[in-house]
C-alpha beads as a LAMMPS data file, in Angstrom:
LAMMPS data file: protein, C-alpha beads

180 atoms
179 bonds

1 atom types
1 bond types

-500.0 500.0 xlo xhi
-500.0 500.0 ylo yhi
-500.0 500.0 zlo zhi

Masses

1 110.0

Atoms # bond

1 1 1 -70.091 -302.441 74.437
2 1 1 -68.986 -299.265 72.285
3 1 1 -71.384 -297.160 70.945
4 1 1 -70.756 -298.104 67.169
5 1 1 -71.400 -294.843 65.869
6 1 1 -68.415 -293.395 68.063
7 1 1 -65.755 -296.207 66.767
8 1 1 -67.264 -295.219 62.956
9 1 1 -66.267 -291.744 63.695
10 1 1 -63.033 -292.211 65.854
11 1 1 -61.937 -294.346 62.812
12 1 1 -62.163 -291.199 60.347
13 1 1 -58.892 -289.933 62.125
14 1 1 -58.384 -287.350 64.693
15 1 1 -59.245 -283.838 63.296
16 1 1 -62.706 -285.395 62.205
17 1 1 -62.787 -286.586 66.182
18 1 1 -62.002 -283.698 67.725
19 1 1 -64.351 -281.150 65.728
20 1 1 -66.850 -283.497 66.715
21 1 1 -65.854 -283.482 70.477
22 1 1 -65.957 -279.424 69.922
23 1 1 -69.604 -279.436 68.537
24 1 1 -70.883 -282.059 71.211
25 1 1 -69.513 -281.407 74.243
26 1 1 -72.187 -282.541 76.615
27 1 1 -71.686 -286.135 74.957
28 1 1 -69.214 -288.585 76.820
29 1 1 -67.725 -290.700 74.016
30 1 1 -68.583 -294.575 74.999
31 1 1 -66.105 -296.852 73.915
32 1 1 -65.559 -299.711 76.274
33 1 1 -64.821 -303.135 75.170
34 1 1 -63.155 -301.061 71.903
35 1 1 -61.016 -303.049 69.643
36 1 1 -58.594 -300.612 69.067
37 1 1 -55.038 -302.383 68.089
38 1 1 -52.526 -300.720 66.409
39 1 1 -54.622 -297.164 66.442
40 1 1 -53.425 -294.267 65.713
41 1 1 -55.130 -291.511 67.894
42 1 1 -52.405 -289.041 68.019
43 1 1 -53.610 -285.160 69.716
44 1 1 -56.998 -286.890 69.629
45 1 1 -59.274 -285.459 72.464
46 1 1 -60.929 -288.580 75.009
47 1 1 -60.840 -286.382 77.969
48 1 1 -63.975 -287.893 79.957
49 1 1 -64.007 -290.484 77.326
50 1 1 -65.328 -294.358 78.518
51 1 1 -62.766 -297.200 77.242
52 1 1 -63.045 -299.432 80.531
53 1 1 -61.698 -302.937 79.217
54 1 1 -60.956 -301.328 75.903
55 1 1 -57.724 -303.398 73.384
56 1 1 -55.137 -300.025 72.591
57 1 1 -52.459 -302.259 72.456
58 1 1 -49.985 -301.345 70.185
59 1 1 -52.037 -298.190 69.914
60 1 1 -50.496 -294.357 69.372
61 1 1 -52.011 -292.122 72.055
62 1 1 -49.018 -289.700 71.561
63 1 1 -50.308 -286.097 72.707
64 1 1 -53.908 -287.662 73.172
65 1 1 -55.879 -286.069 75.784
66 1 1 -57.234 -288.406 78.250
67 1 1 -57.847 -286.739 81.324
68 1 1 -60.655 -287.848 83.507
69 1 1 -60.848 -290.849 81.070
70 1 1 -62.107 -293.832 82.636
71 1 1 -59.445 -296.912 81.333
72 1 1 -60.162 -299.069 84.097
73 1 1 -59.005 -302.665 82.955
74 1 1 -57.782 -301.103 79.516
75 1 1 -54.936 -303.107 77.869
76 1 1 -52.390 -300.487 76.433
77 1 1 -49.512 -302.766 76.365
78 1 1 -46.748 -301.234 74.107
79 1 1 -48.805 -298.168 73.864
80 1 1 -47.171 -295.451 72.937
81 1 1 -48.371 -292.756 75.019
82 1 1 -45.581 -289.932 74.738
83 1 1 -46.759 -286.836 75.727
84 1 1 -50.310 -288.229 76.494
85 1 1 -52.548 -285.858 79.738
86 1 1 -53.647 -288.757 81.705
87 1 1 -54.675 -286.299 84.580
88 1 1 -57.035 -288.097 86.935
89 1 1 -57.638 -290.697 84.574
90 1 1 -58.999 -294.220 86.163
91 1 1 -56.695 -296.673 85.250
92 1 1 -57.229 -299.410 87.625
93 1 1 -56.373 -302.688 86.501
94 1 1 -54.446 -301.007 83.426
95 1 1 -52.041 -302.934 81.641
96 1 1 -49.317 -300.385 80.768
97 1 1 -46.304 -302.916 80.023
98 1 1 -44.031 -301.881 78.003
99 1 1 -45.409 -298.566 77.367
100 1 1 -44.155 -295.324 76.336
101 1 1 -44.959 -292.800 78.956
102 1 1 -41.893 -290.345 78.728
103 1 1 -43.443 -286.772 79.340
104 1 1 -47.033 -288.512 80.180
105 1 1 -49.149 -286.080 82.418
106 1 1 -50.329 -288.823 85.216
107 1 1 -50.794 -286.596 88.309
108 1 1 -53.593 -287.553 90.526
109 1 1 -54.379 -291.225 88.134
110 1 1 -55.737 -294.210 90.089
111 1 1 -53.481 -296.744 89.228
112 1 1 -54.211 -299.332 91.799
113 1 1 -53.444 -303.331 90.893
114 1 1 -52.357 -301.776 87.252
115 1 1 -49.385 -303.093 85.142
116 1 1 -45.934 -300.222 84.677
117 1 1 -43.845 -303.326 83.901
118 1 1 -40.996 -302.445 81.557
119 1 1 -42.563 -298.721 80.974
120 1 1 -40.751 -295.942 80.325
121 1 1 -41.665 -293.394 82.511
122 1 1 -39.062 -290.577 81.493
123 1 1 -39.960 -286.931 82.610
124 1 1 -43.560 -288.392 83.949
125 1 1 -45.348 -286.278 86.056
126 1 1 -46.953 -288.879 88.891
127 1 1 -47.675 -286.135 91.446
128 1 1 -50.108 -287.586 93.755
129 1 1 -50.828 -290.952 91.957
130 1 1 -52.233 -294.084 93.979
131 1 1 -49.734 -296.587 92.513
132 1 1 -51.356 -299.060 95.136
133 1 1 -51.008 -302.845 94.657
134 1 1 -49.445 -301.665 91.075
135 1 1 -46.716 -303.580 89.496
136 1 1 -43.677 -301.081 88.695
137 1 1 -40.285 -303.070 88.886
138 1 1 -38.280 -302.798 85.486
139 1 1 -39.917 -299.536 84.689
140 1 1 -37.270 -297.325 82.642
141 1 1 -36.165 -294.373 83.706
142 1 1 -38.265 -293.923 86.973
143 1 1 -36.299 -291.601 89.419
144 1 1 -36.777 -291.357 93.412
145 1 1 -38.452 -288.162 92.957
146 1 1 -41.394 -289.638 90.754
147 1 1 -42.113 -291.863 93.169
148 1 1 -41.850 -289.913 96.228
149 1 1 -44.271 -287.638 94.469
150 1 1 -47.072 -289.982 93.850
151 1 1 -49.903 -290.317 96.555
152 1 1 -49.333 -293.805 97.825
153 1 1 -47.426 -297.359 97.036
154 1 1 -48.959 -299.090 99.623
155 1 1 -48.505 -302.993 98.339
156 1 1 -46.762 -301.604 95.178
157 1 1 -44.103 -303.741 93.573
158 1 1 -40.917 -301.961 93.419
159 1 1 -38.315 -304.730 93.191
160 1 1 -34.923 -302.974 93.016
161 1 1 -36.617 -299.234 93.916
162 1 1 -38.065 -300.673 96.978
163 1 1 -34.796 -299.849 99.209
164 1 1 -35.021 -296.077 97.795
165 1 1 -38.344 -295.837 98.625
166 1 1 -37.569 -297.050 102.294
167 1 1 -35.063 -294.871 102.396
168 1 1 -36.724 -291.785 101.069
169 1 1 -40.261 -291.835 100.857
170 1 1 -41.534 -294.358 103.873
171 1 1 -44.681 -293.119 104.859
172 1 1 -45.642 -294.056 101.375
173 1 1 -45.223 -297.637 101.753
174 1 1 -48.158 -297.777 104.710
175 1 1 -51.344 -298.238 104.056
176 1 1 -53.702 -295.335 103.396
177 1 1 -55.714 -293.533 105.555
178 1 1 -58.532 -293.726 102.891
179 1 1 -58.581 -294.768 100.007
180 1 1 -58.553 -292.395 96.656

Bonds

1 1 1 2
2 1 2 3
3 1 3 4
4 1 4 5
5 1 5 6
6 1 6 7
7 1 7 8
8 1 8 9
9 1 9 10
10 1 10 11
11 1 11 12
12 1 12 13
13 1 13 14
14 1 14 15
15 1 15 16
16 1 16 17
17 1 17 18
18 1 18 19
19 1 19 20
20 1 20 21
21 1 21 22
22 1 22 23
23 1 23 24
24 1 24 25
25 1 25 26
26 1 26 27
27 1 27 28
28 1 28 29
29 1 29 30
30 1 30 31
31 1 31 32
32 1 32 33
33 1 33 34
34 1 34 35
35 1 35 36
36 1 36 37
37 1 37 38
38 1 38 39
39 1 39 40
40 1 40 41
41 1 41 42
42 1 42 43
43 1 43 44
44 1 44 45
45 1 45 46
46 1 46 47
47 1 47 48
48 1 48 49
49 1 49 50
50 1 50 51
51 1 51 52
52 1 52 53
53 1 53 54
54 1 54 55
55 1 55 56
56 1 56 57
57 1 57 58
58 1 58 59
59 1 59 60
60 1 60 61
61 1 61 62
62 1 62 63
63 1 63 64
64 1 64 65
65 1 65 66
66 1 66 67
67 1 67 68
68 1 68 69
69 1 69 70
70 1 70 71
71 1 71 72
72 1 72 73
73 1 73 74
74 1 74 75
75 1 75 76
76 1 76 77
77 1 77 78
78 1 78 79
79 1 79 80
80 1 80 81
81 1 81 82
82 1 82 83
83 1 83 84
84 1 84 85
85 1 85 86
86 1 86 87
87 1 87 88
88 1 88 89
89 1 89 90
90 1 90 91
91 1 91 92
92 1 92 93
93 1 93 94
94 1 94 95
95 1 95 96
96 1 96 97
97 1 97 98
98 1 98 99
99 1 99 100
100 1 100 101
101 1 101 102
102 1 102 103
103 1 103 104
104 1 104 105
105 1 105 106
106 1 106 107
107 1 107 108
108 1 108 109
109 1 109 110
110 1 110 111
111 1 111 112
112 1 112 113
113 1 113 114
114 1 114 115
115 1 115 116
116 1 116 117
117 1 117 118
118 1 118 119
119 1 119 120
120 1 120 121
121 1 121 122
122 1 122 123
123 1 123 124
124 1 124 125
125 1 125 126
126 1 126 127
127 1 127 128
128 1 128 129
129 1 129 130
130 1 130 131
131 1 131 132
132 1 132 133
133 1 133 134
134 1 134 135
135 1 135 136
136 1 136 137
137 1 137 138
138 1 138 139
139 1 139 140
140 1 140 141
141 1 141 142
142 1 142 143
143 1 143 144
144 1 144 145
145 1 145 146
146 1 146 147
147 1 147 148
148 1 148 149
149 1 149 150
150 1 150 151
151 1 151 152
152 1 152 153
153 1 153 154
154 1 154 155
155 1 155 156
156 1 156 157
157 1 157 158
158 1 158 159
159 1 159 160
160 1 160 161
161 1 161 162
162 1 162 163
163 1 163 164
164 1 164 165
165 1 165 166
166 1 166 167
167 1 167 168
168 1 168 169
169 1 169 170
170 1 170 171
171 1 171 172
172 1 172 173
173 1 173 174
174 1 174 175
175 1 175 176
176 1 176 177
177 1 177 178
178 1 178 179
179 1 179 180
């Protein structure tokens, strides 16, 4: 469970957040299991942060930092995430339907058996992401490019990009030499 003291503080808005991030940077905010709806964390800083199985549905991550954040098995359906550095974030299991990702920073994410269903991934860096066993068909605004820049889509489902990425991007289809 979340450390309550963390959720207290994340509640008293962003600046408040972040100047606390500044003063304690050797702690790693703990908020798994967080019930988080509707947030709004805009430019809030989570880099490192722990929100395995956390509720951000709804929430507005827009600008947020989240790199190295551990997300595993987070539900950010209809999250809007605009802008948001997801760099090397652990998202496995994530459910990102619906979400806004236009301009998202998601190079080098672990994304395997996660959710893209109906996202919009506009301008989305996914350089070297393991989309692995990850649902993607109906994502908005995907291009060939994106996905023959990611690190694998080994048992991904493309639906109506999996021809392109036959076509294109093959050796990203077979299954990885190792695992990420």
């Amino acid at each position: 469970m979340a450390n309550p003291e963390h959720i207290a503080l994340l509640k008293t808005g962003s600046e408040n957040w972040n100047q606390w991030r500044q003063d304690h940077p050797d702690i790693v905010p703990d908020l798994r299991v967080a019930h988080l709806r509707h947030a709004r964390l805009c430019n809030i800083d989570l880099s490192g942060a722990i929100l395995d199985v956390a509720i951000l549905h709804s929430a507005d991550l827009s600008n947020a930092n989240l790199s190295g954040a551990n997300l595993s098995s987070a539900n950010l359906e209809s999250a809007m995430l605009c802008g948001a550095d997801l760099t090397a974030a652990d998202l496995r299991g994530t459910k990102l339907t619906g979400g806004d990702l236009r301009r998202a920073k998601l190079g080098g994410v672990d994304l395997r058996s996660g959710v893209l269903y109906n996202a919009d991934l506009e301008d989305a860096d996914l350089s070297g992401a393991n989309l692995g066993s990850t649902l993607v068909y109906n994502a908005r605004n995907l291009t060939i490019e994106q996905l023959c820049s990611v690190g694998s889509l080994w048992l991904t489902e493309l639906n109506e990009r999996l021809s392109l990425a036959e076509q294109h991007c093959p050796h990203l289809l077979e299954r990885p030499a190792s695992t990420f």
